[in-house]
N, C-alpha and C positions, 0 to 999 in steps of 0.2 A: 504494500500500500504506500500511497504519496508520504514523505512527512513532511508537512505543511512548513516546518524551523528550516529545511533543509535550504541554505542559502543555493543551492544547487539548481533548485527544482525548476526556477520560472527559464532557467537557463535549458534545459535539459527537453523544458516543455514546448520553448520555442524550437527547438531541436527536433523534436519529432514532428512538428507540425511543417516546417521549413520540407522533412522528407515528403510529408505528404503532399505538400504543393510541387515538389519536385516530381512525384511521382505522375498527377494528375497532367500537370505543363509538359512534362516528358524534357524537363530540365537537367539534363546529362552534364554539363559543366560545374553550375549550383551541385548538383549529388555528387559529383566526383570530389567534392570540396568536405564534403560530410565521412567522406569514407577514411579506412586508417589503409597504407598500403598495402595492409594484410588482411583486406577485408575481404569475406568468401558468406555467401549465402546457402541456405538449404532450403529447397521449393517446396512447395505441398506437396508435392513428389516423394519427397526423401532423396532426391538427388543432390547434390553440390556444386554450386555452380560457381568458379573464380570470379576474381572482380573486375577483370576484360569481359570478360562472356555478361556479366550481370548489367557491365553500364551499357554493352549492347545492345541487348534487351531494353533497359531503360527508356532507350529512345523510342519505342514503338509499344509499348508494353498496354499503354493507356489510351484507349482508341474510344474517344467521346461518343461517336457512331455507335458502339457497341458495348462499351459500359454505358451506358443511361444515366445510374445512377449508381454512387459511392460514397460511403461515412467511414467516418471513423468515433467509434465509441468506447467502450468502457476501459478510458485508458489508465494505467497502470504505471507508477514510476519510482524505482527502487533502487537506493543509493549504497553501493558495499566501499567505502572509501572511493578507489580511484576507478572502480566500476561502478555501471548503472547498467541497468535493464530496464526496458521502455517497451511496456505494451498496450497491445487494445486489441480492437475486434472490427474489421470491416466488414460490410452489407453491400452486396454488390448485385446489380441487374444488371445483363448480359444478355443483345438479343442475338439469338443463334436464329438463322435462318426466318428473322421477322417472328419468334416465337420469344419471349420473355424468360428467363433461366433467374434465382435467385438461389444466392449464397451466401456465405459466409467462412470471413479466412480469419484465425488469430495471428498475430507477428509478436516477434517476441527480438528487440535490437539491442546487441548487447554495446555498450559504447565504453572507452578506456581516457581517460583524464591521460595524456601528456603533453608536458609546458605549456602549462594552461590552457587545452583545448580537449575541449570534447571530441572523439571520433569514431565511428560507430565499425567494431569490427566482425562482426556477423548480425546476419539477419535472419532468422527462422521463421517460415510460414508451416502453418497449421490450418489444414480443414476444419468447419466446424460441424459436429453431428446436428442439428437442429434441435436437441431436446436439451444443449448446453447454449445455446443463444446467445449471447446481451441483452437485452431489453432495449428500446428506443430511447428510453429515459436518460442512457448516457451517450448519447449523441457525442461527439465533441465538435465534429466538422461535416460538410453535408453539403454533397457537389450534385449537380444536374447538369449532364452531357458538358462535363468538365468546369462547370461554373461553379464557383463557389457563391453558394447561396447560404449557408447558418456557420456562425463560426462563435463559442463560446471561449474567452482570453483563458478561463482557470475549468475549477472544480465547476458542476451544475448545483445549479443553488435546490 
């Protein structure tokens, strides 16, 4: 869970939301900026994907046409000294073939404090079964065909 004292936190939260506007813009220069040089992802897959192959990806990854729609919610930020883990839960609509598809992926980014910079050096995705969810009520961000339409600065009141 957040802790609220943690002078870290507002730091840490711009941090993860900075990723997700990167994600949605298909901001590959901004991302490459977030990353540590040892940074390596694991996809919903359980594959691993380096961090050439990932900003690859990056640049195409987020297609407004076909994502519809994308939040990020019940986000999560936990401080171990010079590590942080930074999570949430996206909702995402995907139209396959003019048909609506709806999901949901947990990410779990683990980031490493050196010389005073946050840097995120893995990313883990996770499917979500539907009967482990979020609920709506922690929204934090909340895009339509890549706009950003709801953006809360902290915690939901």
């Amino acid at each position: 869970m957040d802790t609220p004292t943690d002078p870290e936190l507002p730091t840490l939260r711009a941090l993860n939301r900075r990723f997700i506007q990167n994600f949605v813009a298909r901001d590959v220069p901004s991302h490459d900026k977030l990353l540590h040089p040892r940074f390596h992802a694991i996809t919903p897959r359980g594959t691993r994907m380096e961090r050439a192959e990932y900003l690859t990806c990056w640049a195409t990854a987020f297609d407004p046409e076909v994502i519809v729609y994308w939040d990020m919610r019940d986000e999560r930020i936990e401080r171990f000294g010079a590590v942080a883990l930074v999570s949430a839960t996206n909702r995402w609509v995907r139209l396959q073939d003019g048909t609506p598809l709806t999901g949901m992926t947990c990410y779990t980014d683990t980031y490493v404090l050196e010389g005073g910079r946050w840097r995120c050096v893995l990313a883990q995705l996770t499917p979500v079964a539907e009967p482990s969810a979020a609920g709506d009520d922690g929204v934090v961000v909340r895009y339509h065909k890549g706009v950003l339409d709801t953006v809360w600065p902290g915690p939901r009141p």
